[in-house]
mmCIF file of the N, C-alpha and C atoms, coordinates in Angstrom:
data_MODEL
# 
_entry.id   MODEL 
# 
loop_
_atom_site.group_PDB 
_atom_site.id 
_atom_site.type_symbol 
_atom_site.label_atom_id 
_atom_site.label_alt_id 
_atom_site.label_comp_id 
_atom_site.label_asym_id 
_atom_site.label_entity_id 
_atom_site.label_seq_id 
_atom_site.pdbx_PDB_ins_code 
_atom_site.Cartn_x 
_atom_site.Cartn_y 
_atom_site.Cartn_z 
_atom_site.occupancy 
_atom_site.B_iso_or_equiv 
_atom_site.pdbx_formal_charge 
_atom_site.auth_seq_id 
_atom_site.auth_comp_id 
_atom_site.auth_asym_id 
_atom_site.auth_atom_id 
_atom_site.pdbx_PDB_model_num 
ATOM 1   N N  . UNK A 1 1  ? 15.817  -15.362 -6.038  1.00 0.00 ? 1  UNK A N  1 
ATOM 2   C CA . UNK A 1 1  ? 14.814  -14.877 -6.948  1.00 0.00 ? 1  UNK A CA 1 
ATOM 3   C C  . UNK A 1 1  ? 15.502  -14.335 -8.194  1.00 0.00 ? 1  UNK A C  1 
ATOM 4   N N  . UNK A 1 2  ? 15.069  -14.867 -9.352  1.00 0.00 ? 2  UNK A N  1 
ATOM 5   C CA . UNK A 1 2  ? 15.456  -13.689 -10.588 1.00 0.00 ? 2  UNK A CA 1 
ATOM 6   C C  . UNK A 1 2  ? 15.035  -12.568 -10.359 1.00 0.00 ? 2  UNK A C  1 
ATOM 7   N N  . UNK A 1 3  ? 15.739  -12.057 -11.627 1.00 0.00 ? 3  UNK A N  1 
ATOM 8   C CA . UNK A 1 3  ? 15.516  -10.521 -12.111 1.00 0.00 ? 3  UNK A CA 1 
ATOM 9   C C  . UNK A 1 3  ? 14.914  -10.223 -12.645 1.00 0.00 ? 3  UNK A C  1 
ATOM 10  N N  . UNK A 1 4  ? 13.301  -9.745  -12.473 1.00 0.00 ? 4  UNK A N  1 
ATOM 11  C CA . UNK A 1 4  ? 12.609  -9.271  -13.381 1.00 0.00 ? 4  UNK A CA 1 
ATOM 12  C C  . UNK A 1 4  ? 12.848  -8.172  -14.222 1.00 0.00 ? 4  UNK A C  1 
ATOM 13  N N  . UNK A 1 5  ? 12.446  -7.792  -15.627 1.00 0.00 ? 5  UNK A N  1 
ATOM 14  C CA . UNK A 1 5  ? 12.617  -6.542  -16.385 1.00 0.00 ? 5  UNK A CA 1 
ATOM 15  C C  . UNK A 1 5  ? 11.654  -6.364  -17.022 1.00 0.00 ? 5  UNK A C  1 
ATOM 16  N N  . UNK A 1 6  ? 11.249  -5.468  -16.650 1.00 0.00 ? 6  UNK A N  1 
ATOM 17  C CA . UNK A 1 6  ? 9.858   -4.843  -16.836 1.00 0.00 ? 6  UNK A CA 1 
ATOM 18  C C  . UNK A 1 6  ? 9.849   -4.520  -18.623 1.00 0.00 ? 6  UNK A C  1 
ATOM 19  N N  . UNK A 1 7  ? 8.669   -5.532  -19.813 1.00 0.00 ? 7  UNK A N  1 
ATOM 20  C CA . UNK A 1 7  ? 8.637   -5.411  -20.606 1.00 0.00 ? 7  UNK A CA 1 
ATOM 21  C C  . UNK A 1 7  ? 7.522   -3.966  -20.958 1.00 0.00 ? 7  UNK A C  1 
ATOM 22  N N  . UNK A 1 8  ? 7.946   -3.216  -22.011 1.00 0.00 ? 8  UNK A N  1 
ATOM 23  C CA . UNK A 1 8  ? 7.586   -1.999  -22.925 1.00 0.00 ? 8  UNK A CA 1 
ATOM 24  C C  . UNK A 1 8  ? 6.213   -2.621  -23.876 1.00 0.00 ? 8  UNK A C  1 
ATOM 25  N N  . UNK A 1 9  ? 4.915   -2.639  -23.199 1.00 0.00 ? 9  UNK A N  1 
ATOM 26  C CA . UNK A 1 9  ? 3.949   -3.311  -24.238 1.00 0.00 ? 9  UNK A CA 1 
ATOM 27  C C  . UNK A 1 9  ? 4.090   -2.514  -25.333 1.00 0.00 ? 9  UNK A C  1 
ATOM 28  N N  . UNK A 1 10 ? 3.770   -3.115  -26.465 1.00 0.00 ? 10 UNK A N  1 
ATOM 29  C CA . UNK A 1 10 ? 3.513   -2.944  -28.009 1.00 0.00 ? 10 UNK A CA 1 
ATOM 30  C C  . UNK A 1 10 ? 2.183   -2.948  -28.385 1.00 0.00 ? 10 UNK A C  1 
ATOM 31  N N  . UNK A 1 11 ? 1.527   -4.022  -27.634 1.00 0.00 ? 11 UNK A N  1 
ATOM 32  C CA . UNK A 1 11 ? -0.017  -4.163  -28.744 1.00 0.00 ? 11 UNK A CA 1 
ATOM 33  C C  . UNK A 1 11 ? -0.492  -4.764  -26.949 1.00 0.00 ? 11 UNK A C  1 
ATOM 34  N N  . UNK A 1 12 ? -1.748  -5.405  -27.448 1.00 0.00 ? 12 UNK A N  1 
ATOM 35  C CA . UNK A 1 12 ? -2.873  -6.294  -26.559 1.00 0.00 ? 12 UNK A CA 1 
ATOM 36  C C  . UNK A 1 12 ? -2.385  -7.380  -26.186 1.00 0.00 ? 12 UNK A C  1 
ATOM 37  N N  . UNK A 1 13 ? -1.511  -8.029  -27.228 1.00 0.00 ? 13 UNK A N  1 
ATOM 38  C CA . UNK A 1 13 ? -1.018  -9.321  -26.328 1.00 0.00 ? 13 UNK A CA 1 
ATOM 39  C C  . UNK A 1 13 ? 0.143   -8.851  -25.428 1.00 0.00 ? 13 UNK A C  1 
ATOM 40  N N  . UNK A 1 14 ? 1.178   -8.588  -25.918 1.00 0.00 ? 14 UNK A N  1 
ATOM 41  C CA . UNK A 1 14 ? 2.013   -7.823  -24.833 1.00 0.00 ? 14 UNK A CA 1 
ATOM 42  C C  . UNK A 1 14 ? 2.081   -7.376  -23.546 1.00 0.00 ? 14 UNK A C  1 
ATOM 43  N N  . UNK A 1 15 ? 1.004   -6.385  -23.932 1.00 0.00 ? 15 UNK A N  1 
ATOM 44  C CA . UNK A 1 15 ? -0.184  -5.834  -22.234 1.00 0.00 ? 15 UNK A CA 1 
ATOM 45  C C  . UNK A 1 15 ? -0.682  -6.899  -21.626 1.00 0.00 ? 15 UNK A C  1 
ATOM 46  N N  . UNK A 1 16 ? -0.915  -7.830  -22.066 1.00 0.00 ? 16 UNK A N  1 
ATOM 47  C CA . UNK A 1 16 ? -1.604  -9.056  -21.330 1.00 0.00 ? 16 UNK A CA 1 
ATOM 48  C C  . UNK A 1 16 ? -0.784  -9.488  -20.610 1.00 0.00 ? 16 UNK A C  1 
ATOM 49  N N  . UNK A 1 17 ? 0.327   -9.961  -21.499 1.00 0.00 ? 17 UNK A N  1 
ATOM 50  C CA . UNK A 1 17 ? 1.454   -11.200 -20.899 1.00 0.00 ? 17 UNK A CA 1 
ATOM 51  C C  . UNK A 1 17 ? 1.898   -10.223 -19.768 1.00 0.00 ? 17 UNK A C  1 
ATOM 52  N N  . UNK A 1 18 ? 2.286   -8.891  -19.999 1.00 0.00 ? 18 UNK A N  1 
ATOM 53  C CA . UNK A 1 18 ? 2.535   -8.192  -18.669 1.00 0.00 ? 18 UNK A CA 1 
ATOM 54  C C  . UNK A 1 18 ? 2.101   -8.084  -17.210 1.00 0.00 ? 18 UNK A C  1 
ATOM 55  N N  . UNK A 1 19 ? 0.602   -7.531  -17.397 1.00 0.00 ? 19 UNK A N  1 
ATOM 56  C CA . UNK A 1 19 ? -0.139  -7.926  -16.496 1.00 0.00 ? 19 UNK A CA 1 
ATOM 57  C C  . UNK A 1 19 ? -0.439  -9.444  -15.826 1.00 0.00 ? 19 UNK A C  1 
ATOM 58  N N  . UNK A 1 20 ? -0.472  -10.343 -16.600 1.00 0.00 ? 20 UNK A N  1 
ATOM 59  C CA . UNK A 1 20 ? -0.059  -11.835 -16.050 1.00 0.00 ? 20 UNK A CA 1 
ATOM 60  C C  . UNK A 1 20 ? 1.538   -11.702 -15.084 1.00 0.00 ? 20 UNK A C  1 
ATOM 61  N N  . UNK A 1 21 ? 2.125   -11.547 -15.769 1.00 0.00 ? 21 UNK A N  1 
ATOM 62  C CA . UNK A 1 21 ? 3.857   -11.484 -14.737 1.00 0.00 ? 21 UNK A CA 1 
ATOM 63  C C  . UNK A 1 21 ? 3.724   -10.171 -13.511 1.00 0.00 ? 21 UNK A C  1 
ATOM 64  N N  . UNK A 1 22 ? 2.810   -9.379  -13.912 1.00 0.00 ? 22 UNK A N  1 
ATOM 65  C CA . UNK A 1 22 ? 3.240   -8.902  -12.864 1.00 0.00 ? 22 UNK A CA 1 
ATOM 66  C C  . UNK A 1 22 ? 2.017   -9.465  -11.751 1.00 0.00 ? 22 UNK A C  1 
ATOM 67  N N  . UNK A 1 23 ? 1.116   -9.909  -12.118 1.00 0.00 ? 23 UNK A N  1 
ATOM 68  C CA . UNK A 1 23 ? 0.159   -10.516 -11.323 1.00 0.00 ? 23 UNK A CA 1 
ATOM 69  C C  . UNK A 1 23 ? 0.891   -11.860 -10.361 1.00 0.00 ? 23 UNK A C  1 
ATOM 70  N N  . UNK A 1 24 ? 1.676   -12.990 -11.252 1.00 0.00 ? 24 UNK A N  1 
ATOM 71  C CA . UNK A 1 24 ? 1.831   -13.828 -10.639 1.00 0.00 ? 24 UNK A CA 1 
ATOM 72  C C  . UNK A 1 24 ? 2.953   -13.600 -9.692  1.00 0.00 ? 24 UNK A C  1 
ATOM 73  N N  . UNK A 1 25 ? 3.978   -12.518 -10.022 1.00 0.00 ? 25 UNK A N  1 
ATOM 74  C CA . UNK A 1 25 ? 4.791   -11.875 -8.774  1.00 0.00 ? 25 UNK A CA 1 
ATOM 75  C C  . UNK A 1 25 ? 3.985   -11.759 -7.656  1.00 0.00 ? 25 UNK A C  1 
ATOM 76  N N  . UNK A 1 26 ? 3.054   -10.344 -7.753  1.00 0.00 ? 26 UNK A N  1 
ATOM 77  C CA . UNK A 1 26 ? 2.476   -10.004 -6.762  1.00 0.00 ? 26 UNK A CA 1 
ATOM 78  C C  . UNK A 1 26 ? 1.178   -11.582 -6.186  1.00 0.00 ? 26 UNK A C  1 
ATOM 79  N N  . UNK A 1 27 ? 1.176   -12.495 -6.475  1.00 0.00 ? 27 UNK A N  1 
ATOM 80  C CA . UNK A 1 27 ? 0.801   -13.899 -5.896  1.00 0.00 ? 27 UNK A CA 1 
ATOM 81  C C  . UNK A 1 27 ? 1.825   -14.601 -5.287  1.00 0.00 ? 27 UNK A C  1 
ATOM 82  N N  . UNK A 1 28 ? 2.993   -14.662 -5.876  1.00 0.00 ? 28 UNK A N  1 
ATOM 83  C CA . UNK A 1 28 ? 4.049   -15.154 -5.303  1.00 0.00 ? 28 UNK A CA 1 
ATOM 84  C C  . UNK A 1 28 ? 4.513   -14.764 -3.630  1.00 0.00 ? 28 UNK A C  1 
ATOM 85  N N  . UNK A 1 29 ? 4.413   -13.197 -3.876  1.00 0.00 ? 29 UNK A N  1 
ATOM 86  C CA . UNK A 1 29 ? 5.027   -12.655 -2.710  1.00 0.00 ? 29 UNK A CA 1 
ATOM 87  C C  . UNK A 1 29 ? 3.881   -12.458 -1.718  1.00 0.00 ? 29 UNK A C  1 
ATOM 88  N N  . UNK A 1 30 ? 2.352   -12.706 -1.924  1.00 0.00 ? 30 UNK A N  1 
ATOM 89  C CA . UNK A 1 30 ? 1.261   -12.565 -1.309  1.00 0.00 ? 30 UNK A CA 1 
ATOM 90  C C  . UNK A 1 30 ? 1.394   -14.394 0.106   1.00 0.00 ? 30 UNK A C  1 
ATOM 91  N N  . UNK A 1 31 ? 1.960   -14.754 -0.858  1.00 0.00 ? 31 UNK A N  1 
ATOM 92  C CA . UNK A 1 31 ? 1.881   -16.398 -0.774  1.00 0.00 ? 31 UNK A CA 1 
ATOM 93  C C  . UNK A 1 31 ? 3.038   -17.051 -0.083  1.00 0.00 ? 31 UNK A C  1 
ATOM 94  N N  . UNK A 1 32 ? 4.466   -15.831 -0.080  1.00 0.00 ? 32 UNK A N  1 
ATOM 95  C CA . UNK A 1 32 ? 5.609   -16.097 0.849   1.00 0.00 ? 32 UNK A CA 1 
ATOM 96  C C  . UNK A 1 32 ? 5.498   -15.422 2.132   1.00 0.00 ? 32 UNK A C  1 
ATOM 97  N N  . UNK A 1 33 ? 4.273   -14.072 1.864   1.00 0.00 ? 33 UNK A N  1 
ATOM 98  C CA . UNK A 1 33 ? 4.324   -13.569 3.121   1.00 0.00 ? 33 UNK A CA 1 
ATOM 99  C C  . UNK A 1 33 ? 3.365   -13.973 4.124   1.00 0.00 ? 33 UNK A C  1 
ATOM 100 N N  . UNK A 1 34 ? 2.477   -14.850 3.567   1.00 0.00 ? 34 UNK A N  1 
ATOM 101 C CA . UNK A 1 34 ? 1.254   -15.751 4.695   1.00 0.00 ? 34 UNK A CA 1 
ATOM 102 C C  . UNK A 1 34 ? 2.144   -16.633 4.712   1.00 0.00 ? 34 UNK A C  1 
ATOM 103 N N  . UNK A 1 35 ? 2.856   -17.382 3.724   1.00 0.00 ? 35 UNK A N  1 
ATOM 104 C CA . UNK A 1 35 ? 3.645   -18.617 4.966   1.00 0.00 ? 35 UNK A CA 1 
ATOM 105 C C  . UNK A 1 35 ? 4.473   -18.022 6.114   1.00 0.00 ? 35 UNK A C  1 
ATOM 106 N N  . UNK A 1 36 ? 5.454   -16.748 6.157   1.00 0.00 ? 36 UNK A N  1 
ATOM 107 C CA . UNK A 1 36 ? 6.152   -16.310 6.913   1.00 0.00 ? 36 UNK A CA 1 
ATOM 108 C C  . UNK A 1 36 ? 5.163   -16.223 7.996   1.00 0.00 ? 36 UNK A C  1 
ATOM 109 N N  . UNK A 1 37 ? 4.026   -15.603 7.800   1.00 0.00 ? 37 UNK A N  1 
ATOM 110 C CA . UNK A 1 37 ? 3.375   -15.007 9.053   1.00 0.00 ? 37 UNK A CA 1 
ATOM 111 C C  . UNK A 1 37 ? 2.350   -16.004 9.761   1.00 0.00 ? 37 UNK A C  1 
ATOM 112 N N  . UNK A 1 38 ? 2.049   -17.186 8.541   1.00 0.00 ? 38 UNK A N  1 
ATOM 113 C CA . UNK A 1 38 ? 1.251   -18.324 9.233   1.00 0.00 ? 38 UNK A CA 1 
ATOM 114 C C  . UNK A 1 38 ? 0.284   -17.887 9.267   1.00 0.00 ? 38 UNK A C  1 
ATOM 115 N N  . UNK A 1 39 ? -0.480  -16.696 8.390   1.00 0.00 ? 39 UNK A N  1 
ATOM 116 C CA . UNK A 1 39 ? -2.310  -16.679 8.174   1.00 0.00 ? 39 UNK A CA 1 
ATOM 117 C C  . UNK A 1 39 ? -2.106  -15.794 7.179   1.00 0.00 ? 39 UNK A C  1 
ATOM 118 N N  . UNK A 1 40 ? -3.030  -15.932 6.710   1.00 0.00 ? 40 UNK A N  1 
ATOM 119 C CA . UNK A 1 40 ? -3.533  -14.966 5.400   1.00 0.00 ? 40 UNK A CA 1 
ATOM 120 C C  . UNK A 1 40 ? -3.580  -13.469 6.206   1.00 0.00 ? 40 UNK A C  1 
ATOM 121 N N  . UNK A 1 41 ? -3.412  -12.805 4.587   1.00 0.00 ? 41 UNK A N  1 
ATOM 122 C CA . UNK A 1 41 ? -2.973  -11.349 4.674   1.00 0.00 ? 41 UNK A CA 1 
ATOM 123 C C  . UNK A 1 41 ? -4.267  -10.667 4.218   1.00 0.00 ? 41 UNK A C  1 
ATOM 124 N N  . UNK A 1 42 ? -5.223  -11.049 3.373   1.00 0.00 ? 42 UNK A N  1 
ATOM 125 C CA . UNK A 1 42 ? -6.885  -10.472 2.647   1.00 0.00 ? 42 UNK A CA 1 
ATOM 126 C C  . UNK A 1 42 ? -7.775  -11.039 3.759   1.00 0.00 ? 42 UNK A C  1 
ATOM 127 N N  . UNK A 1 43 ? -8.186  -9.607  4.092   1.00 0.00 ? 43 UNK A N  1 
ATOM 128 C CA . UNK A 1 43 ? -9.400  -9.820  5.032   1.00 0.00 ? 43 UNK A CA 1 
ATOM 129 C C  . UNK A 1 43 ? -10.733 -8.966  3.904   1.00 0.00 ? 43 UNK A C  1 
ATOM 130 N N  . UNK A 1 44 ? -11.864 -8.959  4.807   1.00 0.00 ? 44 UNK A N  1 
ATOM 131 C CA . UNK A 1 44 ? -12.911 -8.246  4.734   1.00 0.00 ? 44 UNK A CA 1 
ATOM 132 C C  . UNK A 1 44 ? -12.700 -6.633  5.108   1.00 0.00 ? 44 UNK A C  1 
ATOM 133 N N  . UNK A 1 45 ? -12.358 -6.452  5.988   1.00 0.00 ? 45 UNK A N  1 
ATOM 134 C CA . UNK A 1 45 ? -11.526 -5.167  6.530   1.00 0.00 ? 45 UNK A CA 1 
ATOM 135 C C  . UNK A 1 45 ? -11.046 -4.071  5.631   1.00 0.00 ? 45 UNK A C  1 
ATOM 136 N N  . UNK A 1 46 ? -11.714 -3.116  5.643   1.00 0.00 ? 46 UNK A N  1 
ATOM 137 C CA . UNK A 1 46 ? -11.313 -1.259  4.595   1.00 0.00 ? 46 UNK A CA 1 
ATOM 138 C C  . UNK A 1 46 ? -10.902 -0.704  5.790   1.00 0.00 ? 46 UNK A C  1 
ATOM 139 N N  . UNK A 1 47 ? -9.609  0.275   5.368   1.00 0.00 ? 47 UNK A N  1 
ATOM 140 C CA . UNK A 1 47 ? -9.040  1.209   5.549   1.00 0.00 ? 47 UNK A CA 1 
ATOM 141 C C  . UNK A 1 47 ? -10.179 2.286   6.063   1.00 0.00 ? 47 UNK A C  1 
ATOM 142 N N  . UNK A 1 48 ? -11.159 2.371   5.189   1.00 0.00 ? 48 UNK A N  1 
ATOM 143 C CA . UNK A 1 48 ? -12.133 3.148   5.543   1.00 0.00 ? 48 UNK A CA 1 
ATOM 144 C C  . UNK A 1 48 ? -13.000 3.083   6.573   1.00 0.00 ? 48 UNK A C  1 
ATOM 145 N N  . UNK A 1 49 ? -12.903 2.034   7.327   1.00 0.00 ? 49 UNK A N  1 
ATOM 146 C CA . UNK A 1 49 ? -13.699 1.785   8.814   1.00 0.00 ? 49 UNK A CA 1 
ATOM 147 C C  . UNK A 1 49 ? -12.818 2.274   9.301   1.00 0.00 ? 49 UNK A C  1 
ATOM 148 N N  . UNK A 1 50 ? -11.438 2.282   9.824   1.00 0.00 ? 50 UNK A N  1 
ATOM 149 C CA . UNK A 1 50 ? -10.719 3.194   10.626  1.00 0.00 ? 50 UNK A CA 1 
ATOM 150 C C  . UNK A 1 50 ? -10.302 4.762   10.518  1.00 0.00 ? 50 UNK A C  1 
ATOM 151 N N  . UNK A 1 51 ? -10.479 5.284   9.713   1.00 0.00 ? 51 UNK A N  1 
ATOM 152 C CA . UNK A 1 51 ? -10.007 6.898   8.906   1.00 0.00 ? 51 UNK A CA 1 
ATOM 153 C C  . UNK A 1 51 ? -11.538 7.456   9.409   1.00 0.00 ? 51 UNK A C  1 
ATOM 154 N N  . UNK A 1 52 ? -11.407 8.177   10.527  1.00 0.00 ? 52 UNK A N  1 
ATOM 155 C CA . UNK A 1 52 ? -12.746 9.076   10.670  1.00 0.00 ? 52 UNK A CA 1 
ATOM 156 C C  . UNK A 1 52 ? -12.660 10.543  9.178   1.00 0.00 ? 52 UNK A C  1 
ATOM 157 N N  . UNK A 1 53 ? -13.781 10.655  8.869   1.00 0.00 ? 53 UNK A N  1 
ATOM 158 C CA . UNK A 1 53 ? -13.744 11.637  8.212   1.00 0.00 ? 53 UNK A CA 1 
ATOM 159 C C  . UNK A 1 53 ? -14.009 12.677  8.422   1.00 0.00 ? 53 UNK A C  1 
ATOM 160 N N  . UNK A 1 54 ? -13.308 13.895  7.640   1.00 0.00 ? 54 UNK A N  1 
ATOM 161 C CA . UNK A 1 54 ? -12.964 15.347  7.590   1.00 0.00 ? 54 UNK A CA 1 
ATOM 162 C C  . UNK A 1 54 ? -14.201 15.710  7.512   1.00 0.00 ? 54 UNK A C  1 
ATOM 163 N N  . UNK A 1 55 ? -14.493 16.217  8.793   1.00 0.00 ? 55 UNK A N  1 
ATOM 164 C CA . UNK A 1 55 ? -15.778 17.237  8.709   1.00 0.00 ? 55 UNK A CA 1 
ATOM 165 C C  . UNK A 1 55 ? -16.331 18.942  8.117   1.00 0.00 ? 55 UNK A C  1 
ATOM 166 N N  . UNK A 1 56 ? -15.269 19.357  8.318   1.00 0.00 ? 56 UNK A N  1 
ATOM 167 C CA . UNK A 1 56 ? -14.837 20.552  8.173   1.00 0.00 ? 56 UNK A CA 1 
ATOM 168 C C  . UNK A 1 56 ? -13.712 21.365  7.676   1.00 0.00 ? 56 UNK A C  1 
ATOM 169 N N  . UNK A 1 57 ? -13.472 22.012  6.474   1.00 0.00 ? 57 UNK A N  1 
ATOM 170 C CA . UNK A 1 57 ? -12.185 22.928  6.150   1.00 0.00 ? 57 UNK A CA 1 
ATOM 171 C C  . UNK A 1 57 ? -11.588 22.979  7.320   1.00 0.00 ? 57 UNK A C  1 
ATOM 172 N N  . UNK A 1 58 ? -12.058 23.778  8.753   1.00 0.00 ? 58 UNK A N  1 
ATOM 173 C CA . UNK A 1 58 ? -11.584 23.931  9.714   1.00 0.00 ? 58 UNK A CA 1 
ATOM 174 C C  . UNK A 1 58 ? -10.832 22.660  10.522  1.00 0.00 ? 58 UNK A C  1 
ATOM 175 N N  . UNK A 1 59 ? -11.462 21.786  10.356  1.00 0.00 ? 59 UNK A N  1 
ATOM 176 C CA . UNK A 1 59 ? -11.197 20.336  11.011  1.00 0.00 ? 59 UNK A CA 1 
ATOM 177 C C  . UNK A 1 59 ? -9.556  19.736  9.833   1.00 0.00 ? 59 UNK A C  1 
ATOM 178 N N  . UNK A 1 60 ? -9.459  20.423  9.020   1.00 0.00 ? 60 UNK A N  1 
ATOM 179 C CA . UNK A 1 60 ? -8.812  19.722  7.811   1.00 0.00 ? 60 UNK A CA 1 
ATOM 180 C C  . UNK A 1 60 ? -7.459  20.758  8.301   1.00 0.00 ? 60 UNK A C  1 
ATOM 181 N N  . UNK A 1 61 ? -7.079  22.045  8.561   1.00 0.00 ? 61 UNK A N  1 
ATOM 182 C CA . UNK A 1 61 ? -6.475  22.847  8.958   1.00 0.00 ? 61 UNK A CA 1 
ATOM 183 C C  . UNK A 1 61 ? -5.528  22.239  10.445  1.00 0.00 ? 61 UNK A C  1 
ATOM 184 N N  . UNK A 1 62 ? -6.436  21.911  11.092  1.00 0.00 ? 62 UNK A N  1 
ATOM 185 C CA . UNK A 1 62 ? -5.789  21.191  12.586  1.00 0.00 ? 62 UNK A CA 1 
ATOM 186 C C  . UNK A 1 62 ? -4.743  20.260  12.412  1.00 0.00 ? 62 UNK A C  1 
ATOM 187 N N  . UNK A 1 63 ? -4.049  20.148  12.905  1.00 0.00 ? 63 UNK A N  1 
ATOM 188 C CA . UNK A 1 63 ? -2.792  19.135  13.229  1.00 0.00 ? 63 UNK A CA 1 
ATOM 189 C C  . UNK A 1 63 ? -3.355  17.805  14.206  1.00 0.00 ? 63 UNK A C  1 
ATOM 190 N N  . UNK A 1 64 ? -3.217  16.373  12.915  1.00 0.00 ? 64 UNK A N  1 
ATOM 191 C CA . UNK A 1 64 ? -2.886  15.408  14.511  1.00 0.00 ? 64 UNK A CA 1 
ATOM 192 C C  . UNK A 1 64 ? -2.688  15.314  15.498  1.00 0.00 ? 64 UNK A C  1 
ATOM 193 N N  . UNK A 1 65 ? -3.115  14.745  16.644  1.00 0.00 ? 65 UNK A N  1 
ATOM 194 C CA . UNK A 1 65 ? -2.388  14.655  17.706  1.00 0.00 ? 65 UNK A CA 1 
ATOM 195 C C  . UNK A 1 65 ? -0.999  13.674  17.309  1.00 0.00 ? 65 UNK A C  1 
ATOM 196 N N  . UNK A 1 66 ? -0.629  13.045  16.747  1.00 0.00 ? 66 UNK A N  1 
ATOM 197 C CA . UNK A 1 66 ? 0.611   12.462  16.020  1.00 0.00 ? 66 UNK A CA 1 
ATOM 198 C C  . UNK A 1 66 ? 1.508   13.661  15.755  1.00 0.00 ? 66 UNK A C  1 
ATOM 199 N N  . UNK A 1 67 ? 1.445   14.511  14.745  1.00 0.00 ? 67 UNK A N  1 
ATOM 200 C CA . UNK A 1 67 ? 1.968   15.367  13.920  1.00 0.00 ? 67 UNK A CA 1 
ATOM 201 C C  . UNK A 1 67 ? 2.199   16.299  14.876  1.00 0.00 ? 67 UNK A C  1 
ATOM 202 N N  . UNK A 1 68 ? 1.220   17.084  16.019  1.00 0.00 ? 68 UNK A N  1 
ATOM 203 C CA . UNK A 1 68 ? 1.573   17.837  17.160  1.00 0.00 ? 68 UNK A CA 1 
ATOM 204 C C  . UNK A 1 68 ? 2.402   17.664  17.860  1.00 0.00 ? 68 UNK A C  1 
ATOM 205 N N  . UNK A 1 69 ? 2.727   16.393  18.085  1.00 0.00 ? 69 UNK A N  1 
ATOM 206 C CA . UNK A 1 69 ? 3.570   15.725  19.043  1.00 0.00 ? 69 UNK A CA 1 
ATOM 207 C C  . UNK A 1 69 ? 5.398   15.852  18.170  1.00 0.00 ? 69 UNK A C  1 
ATOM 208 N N  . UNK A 1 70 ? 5.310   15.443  17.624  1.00 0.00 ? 70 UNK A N  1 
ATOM 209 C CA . UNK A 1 70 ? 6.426   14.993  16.110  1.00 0.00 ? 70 UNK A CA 1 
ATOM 210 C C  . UNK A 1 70 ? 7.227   16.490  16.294  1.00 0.00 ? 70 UNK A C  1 
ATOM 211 N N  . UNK A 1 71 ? 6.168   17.805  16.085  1.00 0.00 ? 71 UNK A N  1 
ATOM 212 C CA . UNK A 1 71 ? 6.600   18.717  15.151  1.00 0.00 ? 71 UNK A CA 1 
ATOM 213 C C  . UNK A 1 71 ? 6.601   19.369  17.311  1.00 0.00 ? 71 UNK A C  1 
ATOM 214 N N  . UNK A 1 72 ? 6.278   19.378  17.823  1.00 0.00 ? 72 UNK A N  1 
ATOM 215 C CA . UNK A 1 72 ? 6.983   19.486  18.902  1.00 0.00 ? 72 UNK A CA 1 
ATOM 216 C C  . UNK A 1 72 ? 8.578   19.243  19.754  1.00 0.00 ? 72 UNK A C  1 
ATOM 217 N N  . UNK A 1 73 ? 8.570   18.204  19.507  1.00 0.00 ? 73 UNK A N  1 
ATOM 218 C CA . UNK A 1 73 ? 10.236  17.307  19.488  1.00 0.00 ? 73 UNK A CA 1 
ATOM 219 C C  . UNK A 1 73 ? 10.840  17.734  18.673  1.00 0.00 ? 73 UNK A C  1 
ATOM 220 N N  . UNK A 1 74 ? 10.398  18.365  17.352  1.00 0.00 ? 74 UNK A N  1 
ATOM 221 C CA . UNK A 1 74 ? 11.961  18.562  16.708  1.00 0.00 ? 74 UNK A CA 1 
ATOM 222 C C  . UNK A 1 74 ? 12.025  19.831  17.124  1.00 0.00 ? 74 UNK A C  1 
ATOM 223 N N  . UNK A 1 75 ? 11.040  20.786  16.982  1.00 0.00 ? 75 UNK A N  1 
ATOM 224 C CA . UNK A 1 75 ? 11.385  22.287  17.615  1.00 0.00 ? 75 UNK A CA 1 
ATOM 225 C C  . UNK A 1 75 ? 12.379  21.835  18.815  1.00 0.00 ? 75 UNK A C  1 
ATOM 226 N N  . UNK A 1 76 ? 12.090  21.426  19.826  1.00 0.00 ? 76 UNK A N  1 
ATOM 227 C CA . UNK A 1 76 ? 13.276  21.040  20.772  1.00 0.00 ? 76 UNK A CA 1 
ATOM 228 C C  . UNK A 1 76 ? 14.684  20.859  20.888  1.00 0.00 ? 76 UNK A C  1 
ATOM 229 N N  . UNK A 1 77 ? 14.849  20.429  19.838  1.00 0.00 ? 77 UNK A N  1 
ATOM 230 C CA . UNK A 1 77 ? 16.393  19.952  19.287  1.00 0.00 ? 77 UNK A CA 1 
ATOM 231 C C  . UNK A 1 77 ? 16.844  21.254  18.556  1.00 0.00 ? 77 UNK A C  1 
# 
């Protein structure tokens, strides 16, 4: 792969041509990583169907069960 270097827009065309290069990168590498994996990577699927939401200040205060666990083990050591 070359070396990209990120151009300093000046005006509207500039900004354009930028956003084009950095668009067709991020197509490029969209497009090496479904061949690697053998299916497409864009689903229908949000982040936001899995993330239950914060009910409460109080609820926002609590520790993960992840983070409980984590910050348990290192106290240990």
């Amino acid at each position: 792969m070359g070396k990209y270097t990120k151009p300093k827009p000046l005006a509207l065309r500039e900004s354009r041509q930028a956003a084009q290069a950095g668009g067709q990168i991020a197509k490029n590498t969209r497009d090496d990583l479904e061949r690697q994996l053998g299916r497409t990577v864009i689903s229908s699927e949000r982040a936001s169907d899995y993330i239950k939401p914060i009910e409460s200040k109080d609820a926002e205060a609590q520790p993960l069960p992840e983070e409980e666990l984590l910050h348990n083990q290192v106290s240990r050591t």
